[in-house]
C-alpha positions, 0 to 999 in steps of 0.5 A: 609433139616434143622431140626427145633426145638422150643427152649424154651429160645427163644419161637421161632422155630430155625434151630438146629445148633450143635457147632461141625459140624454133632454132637450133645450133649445132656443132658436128666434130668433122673428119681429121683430113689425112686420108679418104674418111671411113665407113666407121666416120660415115655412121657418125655423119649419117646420124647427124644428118637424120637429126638435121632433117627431123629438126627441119621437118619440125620447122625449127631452123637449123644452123649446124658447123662441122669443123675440118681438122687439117692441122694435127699430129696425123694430117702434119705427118701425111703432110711430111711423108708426102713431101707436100705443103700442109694445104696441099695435103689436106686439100684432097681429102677435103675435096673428097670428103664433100664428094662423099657427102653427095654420094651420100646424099648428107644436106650440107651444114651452114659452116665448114671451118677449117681450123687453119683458117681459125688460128688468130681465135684458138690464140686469143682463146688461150690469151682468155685461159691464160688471164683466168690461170687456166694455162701454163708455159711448160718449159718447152715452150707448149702451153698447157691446161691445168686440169686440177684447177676446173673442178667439173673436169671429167662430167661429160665422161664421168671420169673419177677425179681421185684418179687423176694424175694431176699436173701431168701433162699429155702432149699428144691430141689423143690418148687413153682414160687412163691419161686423164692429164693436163692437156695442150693448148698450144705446141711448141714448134717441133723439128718434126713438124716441118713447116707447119707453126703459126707465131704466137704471143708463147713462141713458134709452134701450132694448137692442140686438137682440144683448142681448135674446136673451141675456138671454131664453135665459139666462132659461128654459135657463140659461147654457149649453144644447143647442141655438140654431137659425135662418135662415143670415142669422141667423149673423152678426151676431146669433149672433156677438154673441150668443156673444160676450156670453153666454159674456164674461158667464158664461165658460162656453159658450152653445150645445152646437150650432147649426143653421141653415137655408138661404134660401128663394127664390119661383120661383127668385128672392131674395123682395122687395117689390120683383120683386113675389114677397114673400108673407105666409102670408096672401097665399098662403091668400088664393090658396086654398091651404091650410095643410097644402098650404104646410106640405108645400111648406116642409117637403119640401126639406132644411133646409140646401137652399135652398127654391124656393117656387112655385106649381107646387109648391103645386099638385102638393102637392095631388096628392101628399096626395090620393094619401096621403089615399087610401092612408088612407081605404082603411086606415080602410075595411079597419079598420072593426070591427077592434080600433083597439088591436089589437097585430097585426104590421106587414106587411114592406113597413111595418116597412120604410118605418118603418125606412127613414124613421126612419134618414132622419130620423135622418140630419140631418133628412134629409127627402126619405129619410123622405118617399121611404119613405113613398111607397114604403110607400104604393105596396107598401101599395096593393099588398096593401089588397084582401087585408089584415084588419082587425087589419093595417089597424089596425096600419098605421093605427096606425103612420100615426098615429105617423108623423104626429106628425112630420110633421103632415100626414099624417091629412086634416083632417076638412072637413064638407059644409055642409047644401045640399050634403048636400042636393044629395047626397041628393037625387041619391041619391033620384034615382038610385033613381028611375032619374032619371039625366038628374036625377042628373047635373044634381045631381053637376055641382051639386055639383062646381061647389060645390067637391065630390066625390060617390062612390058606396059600398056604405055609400050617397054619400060627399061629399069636399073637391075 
C-alpha cells in the first residue's frame, strides 16, 4: 500500500516516492539551543518522529538530520547575558534537549549537526552564491541574498511577488511576511556579538540562520533530498530562503516534498510567557505527568490540526493507556508458557485492527484512524481474552509489539516497586493468611497512599504503578 503525505509545495496529497529506492532522506529543522525547548517545539518533534517510524515500519531506510542551531541572534545573547563562551552556553540545552528526547521516547536521527561545526560549508556556500550573482556586499560588510534575482522566490509560501520590497534588506534571522526582503547571508561582526565571529573570504562576522540549514543539509543528504519537515511558522522566511539559496547554488531542486506542522495551542489559547501558559517539557513533568502521558497528548491530533494542549487532556490520557495496559497484561497472562515465536494465526478482529491502522497511517498520518483502530481491536480483544490459547495470546502479543514501534507508547515501562513497599505488600500477604483482615486493610490503605496498587492473583499479590 502507498503511503500518502500532504506536501506543502504542491497543497496536494502525493504518494512519497524516495529518489533512491526504499530509502528516505529527511532533514528536520531542530531546536535553536538558548533555552529548555517547549512543548510547542515537542509537537513538531513528535510528528517527525511518527513519521520516521512509519517509513521503518514499511522497511524503507530512513536516514534523517536535525540541525542544532547554536550560533544565532537569540543563542549570541543568552550567551553574553550570561557572561559565558558561546559553547559553554549552548552546550546545556543541547544536553537537555537529548535528555527530553529519551523521556519522550523520539528514536534518535542519523545526524545532529551543529551549525558551529559547519562554518567552512555555510562559507563556500555563499562563495557558490556569490559566483552565480546571488549575493552581494552591503556597505557594512554583511553579505546578503537578492531576492529579485530568484524568480521562484516565494513558492513554498505563496508569497505575492508585486508586493515585495525588492532590494531591501533584513538583517535579523526572523521577521514578518510583510518583510519579504533580501535577506543575510553572512553578518558582519557586531560589537554586540562579543566574541562570536568566524573570518571569512567578506571579513569578520558569523551566518545568517537561512544559510546554516543549507549548508548542513547539502552536507549529510546532498543537493537535493526527499524530505524537509518543521513547524508551519517555519515556512516563511526560513524555508523560502532556504529554497532560494540552495537551488540559486546548485540549480537543481532541494527538497522533493515539504511537510509541516500545525501550532499547538494550551488550553485553547496561543502559548506565551506572557498569559502565563508557556511550558517547558520540564514544567509539565515537574506537574507529575510522565513522558509517555505527554507523548500521547502530542502525538493523538493530526499533525496538520492544531494541537490543544490541556490538562484535562493529560489526565484522561491516563485513563486511555490504563485501559491499554490492561488489555496487554492480560495477553501476557493468556501467553505465559506459550511459544513467544509461535506463527499461530491472528484472530479476525486482529488482522482487522492492523489492516484498518496501517491504511490510516498510510493516509497522511492519519493518526485518530490508527489509534481508533486500535481501541476498537483492544474492545473486540477483551471480548475474546477468557477463550484465547497461549499461541493466539502470543500472536497478538507479537503484533502489539510491532504496532508499538510506531507508536512507542504502547508496552507500559517496566516501574519496580521499591522494597518497603514490596515489604508493605508481603507483610499484608501474611496478614491475610493469618485472617488479620483489620491488619490487612491498614496495610493496603498504606500502600495506596504511597502511590500503589495491590491486586490479589493466583501467582500470590501484584503491586502496579497508581
Amino acid at each position: 500500500m502507498s503511503f500518502k503525505i500532504y506536501n506543502t509545495m504542491s497543497r496536494t496529497e502525493e504518494e512519497l516516492v524516495p529518489l533512491e529506492p526504499d530509502h528516505v532522506r529527511i532533514y528536520t529543522c531542530g531546536p535553536t539551543v538558548y533555552h529548555y525547548a517547549h512543548i510547542g517545539n515537542y509537537r513538531a518533534y513528535m510528528f517527525e518522529d511518527l513519521l520516521r517510524r512509519w517509513l521503518k515500519y514499511k522497511g524503507f531506510k530512513v536516514t534523517q538530520v536535525q540541525n542544532l542551531t547554536d550560533v544565532d541572534d537569540k543563542t549570541i545573547r543568552g550567551a553574553i547575558e550570561n557572561n559565558l563562551p558561546l559553547s559553554e552556553f549552548t552546550q546545556k540545552y543541547k544536553d537537555a534537549f537529548f535528555d527530553d528526547l529519551k523521556t519522550l521516547n523520539i528514536e534518535p536521527a542519523e545526524f545532529y549537526p551543529a551549525a558551529t561545526d559547519c562554518i567552512p560549508e555555510m562559507i563556500a556556500l555563499i562563495k557558490t552564491l556569490f559566483e552565480k550573482g546571488l549575493a552581494y556586499k552591503s556597505d557594512d560588510g554583511s553579505v546578503y541574498f537578492p531576492i529579485d534575482k530568484f524568480p521562484a522566490y516565494g513558492k513554498l509560501a505563496r508569497l505575492d511577488r508585486e508586493g515585495m520590497r525588492a532590494g531591501a534588506r533584513v538583517a535579523q534571522d526572523e521577521y514578518d511576511k510583510e518583510n519579504a526582503a533580501d535577506f543575510a547571508l553572512w553578518k558582519a561582526y557586531d560589537e554586540k556579538d562579543g566574541d562570536v565571529f568566524w573570518d571569512s573570504p567578506w571579513g569578520r562576522g558569523r551566518p545568517g540562520w537561512h544559510i546554516e540549514c543549507s549548508a548542513m543539509s547539502m552536507k549529510y543528504l546532498g543537493e537535493t533530498f526527499d524530505l524537509h519537515t518543521g513547524g508551519i511558522d517555519n515556512i516563511f522566511p526560513h524555508h523560502e530562503d532556504e529554497i532560494a539559496q540552495s537551488e540559486g547554488a546548485s540549480g537543481k531542486l532541494y527538497s522533493k516534498y515539504w511537510m509541516h506542522c500545525a501550532h499547538l495551542q494550551v488550553e485553547g489559547k496561543k502559548m506565551s510567557k506572557s498569559l502565563g501558559n508557556f511550558y517547558t517539557l520540564r514544567e509539565i513533568l515537574d506537574k507529575g505527568y510522565t513522558g509517555r502521558e505527554i507523548r500521547y497528548e502530542l502525538i493523538a491530533t493530526h499533525y496538520r490540526q492544531s494541537l490543544n494542549f490541556t490538562f484535562d487532556s493529560l489526565h484522561a490520557n491516563r485513563a486511555a493507556l490504563a485501559r491499554l495496559d490492561e488489555f496487554y497484561a492480560k495477553l501476557k497472562e493468556r501467553g505465559r508458557g506459550g511459544d513467544a515465536a509461535s506463527t499461530a494465526e491472528l484472530p479476525a478482529w486482529a488482522v482487522e485492527m492492523q489492516t484498518k491502522f496501517e491504511a490510516a497511517l498510510d493516509s497522511d498520518l492519519n493518526i485518530a484512524g490508527a489509534l481508533g483502530a486500535l481501541f476498537d481491536g483492544v474492545h473486540e480483544g477483551n471480548k475474546h481474552i477468557g477463550s484465547m490459547d497461549a499461541k493466539t495470546a502470543g500472536a497478538v502479543l507479537s503484533l502489539w509489539k510491532k504496532l508499538d514501534t510506531v507508536l512507542g507508547f504502547l508496552e507500559p515501562p517496566d516501574i519496580v516497586a521499591p522494597p518497603d513497599i514490596v515489604a508493605l505488600a508481603e507483610a499484608r500477604a501474611a496478614a491475610k493468611q493469618e485472617k488479620n483482615f483489620v491488619e490487612a486493610d491498614r496495610l493496603r490503605n498504606a500502600i495506596a497512599a504511597a502511590g500503589w496498587i495491590v491486586q490479589d492473583t493466583p501467582a500470590g499479590p501484584k503491586l502496579k504503578k497508581n
